[in-house]
LOTIGU-786217 format. One record per residue: residue number from 1; residue in one letter; x, y, z of N, C-alpha, C in turn. Coordinates in steps of 0.2 Angstrom, whole numbers, always signed. Example, Ala and Ser with C-alpha at 12.3 -4.5 7.8 and 13.67 -1.06 7.14 Angstrom:
BEGIN
<rec 1, A, <+66, -28, +39>, <+62, -22, +39>, <+66, -16, +39>>
<rec 2, S, <+64, -11, +35>, <+68, -5, +36>, <+64, +0, +39>>
//
This chain:
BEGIN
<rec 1, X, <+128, +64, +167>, <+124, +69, +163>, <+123, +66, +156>>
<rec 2, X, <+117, +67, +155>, <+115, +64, +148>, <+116, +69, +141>>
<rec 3, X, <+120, +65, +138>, <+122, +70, +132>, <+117, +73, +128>>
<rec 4, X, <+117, +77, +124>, <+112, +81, +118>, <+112, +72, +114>>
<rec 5, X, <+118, +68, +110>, <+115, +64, +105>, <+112, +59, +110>>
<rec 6, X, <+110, +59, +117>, <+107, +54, +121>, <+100, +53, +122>>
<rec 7, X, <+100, +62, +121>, <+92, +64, +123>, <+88, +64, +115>>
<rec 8, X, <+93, +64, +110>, <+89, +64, +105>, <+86, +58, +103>>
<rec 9, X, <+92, +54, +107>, <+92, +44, +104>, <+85, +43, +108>>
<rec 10, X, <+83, +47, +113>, <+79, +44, +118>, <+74, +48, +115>>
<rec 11, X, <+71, +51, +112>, <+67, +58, +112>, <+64, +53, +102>>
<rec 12, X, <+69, +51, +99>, <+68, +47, +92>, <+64, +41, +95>>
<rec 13, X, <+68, +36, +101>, <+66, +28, +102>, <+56, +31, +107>>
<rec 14, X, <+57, +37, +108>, <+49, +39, +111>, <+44, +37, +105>>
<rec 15, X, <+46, +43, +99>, <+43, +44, +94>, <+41, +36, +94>>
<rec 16, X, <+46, +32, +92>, <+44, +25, +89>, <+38, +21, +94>>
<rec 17, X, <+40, +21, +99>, <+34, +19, +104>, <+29, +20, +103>>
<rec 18, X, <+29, +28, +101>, <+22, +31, +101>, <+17, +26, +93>>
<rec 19, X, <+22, +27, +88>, <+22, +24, +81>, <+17, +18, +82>>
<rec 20, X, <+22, +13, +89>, <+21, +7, +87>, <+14, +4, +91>>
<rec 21, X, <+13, +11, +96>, <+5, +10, +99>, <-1, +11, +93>>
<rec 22, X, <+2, +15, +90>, <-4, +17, +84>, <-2, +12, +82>>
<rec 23, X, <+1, +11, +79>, <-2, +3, +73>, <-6, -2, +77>>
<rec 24, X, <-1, -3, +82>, <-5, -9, +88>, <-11, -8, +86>>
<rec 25, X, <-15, +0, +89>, <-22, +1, +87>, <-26, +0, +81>>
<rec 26, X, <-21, +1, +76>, <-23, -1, +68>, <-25, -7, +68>>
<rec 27, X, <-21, -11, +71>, <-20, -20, +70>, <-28, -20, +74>>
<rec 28, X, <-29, -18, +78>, <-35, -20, +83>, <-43, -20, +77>>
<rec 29, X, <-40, -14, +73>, <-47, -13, +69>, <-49, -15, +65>>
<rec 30, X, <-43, -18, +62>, <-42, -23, +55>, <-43, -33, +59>>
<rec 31, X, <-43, -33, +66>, <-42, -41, +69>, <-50, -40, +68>>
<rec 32, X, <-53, -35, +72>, <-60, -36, +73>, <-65, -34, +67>>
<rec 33, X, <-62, -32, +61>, <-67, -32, +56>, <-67, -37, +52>>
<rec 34, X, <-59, -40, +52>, <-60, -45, +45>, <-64, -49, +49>>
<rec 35, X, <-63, -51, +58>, <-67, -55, +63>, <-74, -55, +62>>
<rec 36, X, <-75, -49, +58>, <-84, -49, +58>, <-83, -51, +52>>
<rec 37, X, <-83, -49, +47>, <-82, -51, +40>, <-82, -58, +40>>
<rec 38, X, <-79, -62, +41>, <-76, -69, +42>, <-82, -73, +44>>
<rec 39, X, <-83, -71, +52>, <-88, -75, +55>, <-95, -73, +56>>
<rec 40, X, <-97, -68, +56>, <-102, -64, +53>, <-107, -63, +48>>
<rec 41, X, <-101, -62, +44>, <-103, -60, +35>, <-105, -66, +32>>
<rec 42, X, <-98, -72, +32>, <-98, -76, +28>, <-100, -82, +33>>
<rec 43, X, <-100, -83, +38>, <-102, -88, +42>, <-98, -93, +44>>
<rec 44, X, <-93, -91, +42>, <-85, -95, +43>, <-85, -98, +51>>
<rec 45, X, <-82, -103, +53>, <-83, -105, +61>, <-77, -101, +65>>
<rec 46, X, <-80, -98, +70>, <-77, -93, +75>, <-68, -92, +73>>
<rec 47, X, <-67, -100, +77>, <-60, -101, +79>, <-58, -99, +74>>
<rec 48, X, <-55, -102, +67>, <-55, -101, +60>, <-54, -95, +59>>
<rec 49, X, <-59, -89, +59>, <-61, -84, +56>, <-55, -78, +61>>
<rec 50, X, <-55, -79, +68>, <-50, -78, +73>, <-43, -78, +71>>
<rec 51, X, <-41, -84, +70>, <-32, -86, +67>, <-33, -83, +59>>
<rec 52, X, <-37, -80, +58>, <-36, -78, +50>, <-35, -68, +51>>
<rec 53, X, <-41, -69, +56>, <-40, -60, +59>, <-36, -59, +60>>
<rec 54, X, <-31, -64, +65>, <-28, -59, +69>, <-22, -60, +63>>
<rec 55, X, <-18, -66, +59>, <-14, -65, +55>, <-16, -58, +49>>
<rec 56, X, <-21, -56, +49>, <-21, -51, +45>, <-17, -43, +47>>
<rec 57, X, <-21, -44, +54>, <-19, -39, +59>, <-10, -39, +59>>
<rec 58, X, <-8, -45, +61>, <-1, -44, +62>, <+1, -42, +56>>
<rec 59, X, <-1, -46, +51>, <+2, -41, +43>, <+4, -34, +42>>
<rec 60, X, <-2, -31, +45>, <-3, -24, +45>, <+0, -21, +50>>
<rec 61, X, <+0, -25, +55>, <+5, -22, +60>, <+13, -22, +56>>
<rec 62, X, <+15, -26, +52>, <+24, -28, +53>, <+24, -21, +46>>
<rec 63, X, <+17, -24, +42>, <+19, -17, +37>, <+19, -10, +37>>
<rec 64, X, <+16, -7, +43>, <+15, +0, +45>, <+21, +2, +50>>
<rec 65, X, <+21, -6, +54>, <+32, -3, +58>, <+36, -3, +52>>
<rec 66, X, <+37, -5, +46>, <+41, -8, +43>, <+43, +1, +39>>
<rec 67, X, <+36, +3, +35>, <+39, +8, +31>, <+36, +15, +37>>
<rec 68, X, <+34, +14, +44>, <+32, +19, +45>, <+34, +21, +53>>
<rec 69, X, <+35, +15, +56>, <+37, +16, +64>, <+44, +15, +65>>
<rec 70, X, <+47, +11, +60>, <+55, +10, +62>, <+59, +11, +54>>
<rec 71, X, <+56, +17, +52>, <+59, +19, +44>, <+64, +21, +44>>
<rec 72, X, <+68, +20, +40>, <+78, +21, +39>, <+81, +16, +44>>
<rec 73, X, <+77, +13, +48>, <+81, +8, +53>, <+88, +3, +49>>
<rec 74, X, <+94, +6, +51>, <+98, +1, +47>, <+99, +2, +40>>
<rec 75, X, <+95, +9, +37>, <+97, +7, +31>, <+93, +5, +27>>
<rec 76, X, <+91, +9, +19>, <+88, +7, +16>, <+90, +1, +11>>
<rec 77, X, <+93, -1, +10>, <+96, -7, +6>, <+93, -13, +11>>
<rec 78, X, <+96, -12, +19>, <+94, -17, +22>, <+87, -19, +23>>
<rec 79, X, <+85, -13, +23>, <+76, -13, +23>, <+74, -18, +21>>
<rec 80, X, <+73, -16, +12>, <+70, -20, +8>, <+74, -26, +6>>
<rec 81, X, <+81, -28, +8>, <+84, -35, +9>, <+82, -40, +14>>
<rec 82, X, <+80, -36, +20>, <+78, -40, +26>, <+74, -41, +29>>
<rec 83, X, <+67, -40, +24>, <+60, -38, +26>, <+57, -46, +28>>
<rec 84, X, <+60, -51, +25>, <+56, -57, +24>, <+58, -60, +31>>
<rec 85, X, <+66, -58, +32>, <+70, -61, +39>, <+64, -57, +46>>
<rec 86, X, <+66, -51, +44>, <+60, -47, +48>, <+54, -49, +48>>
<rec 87, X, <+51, -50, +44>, <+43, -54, +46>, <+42, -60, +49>>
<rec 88, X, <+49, -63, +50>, <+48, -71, +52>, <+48, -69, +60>>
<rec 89, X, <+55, -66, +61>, <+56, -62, +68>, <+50, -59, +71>>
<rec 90, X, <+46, -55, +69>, <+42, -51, +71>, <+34, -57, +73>>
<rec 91, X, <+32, -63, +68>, <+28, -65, +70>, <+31, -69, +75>>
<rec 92, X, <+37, -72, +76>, <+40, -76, +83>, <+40, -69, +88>>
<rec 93, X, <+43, -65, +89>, <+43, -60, +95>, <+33, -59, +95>>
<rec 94, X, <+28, -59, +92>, <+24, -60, +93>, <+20, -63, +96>>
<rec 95, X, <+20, -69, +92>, <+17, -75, +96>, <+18, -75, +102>>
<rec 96, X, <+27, -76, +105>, <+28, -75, +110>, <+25, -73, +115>>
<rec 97, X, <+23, -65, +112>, <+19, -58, +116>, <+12, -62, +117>>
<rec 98, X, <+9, -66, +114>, <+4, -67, +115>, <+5, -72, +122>>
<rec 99, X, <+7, -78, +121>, <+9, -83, +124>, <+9, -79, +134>>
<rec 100, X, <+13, -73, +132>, <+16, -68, +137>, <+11, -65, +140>>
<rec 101, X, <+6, -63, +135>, <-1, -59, +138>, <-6, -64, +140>>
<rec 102, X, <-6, -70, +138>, <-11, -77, +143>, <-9, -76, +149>>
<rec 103, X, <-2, -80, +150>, <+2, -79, +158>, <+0, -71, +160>>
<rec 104, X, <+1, -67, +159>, <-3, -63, +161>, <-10, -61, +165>>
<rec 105, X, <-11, -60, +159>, <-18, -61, +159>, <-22, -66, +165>>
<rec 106, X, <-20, -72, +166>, <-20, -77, +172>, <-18, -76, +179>>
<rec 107, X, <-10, -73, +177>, <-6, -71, +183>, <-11, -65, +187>>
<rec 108, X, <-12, -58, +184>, <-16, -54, +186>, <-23, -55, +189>>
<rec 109, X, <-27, -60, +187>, <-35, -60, +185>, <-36, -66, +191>>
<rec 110, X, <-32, -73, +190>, <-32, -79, +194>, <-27, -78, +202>>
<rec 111, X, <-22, -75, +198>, <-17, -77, +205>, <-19, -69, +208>>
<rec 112, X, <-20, -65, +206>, <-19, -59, +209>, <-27, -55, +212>>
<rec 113, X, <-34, -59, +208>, <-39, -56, +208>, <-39, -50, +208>>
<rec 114, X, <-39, -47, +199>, <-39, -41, +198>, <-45, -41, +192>>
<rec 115, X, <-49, -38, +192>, <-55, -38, +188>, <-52, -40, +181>>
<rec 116, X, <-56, -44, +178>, <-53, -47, +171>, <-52, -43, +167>>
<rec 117, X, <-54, -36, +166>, <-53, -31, +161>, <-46, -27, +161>>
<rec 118, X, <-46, -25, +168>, <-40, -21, +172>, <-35, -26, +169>>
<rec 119, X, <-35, -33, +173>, <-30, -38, +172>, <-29, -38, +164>>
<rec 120, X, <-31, -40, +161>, <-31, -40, +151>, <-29, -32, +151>>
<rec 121, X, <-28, -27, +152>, <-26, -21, +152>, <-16, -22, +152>>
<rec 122, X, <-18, -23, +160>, <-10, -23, +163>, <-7, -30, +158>>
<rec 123, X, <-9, -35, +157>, <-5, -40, +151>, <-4, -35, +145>>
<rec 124, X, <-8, -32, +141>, <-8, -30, +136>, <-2, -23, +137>>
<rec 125, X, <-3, -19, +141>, <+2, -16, +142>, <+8, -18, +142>>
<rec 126, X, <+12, -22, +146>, <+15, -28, +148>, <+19, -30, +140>>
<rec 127, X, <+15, -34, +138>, <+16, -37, +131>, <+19, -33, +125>>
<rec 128, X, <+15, -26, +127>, <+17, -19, +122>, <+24, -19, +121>>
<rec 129, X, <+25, -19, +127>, <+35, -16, +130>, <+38, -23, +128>>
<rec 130, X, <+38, -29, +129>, <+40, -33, +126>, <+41, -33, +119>>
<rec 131, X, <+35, -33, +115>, <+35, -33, +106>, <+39, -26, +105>>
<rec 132, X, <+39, -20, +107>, <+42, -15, +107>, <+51, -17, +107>>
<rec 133, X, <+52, -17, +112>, <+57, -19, +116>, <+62, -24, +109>>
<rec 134, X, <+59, -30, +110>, <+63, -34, +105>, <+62, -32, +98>>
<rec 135, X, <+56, -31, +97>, <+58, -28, +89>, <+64, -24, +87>>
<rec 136, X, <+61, -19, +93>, <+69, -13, +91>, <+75, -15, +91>>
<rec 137, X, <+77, -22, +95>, <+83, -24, +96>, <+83, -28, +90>>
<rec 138, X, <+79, -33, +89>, <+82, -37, +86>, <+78, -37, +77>>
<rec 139, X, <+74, -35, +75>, <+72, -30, +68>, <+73, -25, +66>>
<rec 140, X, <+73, -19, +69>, <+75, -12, +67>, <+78, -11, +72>>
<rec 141, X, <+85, -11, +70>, <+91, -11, +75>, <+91, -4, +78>>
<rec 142, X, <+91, +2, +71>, <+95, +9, +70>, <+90, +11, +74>>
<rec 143, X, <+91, +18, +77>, <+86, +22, +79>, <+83, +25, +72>>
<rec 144, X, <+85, +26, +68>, <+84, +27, +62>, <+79, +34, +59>>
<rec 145, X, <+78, +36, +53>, <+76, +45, +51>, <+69, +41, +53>>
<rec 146, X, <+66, +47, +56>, <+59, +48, +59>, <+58, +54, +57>>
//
């Protein structure tokens, strides 16, 4: 039987979930504008304008889990002490996520012939619970005040 501080650990680690799809979201809005911005506005070449979005987007992502999806995690001393450790971790658990959502995205669309959008859904999902997953383990340890 699951205890009362069990269900709350699990009912807190929701919340953060929920937290860390919105930002994902944010991150989208911020990849696709500075993306227009870059290659649109200023005429910057694609690819270029792309690795510059989406670093933007991650930024925004690691700052909005930082003070807002896994806040109190560990501790505020360690917060602000282990922000720069955290940001190394997070764009490696990322990349990864990315790396993770190609194979995917491949795996579902090529070996599985699933419509490429469905497929890029199911990797993106996929990928979610991964960056999720290891962030919380290995960046914001605590379940921490939500």
């Amino acid at each position: 039987m699951i205890s009362l501080v069990q269900s709350y650990r699990c009912a807190l680690r929701l919340r953060q979930f929920l937290r860390f799809c919105l930002v994902g979201g944010s991150g989208v809005i911020v990849d696709m504008t500075v993306l227009h911005w870059l290659a649109v506005g200023l005429g910057w070449n694609v690819s270029f304008s792309k690795v510059c979005a989406a670093e933007a987007a991650l930024l925004n992502n690691f700052l909005w889990n930082e003070v807002w999806t896994f806040r109190g995690a560990g501790g505020n001393v360690e917060i602000r002490r282990g922000a720069v450790h955290r940001l190394w971790r997070f764009h490696a658990i990322c990349g990864a996520g990315i790396g993770l959502a190609v194979l995917g995205l491949h795996l579902f669309h090529t070996g599985l012939g699933l419509d490429l959008y469905l497929a890029n859904l199911l990797a993106i999902g996929l990928v979610t619970l991964w960056n999720f997953g290891l962030n919380a383990r290995f960046n914001w340890r605590g379940i921490g005040k939500t």
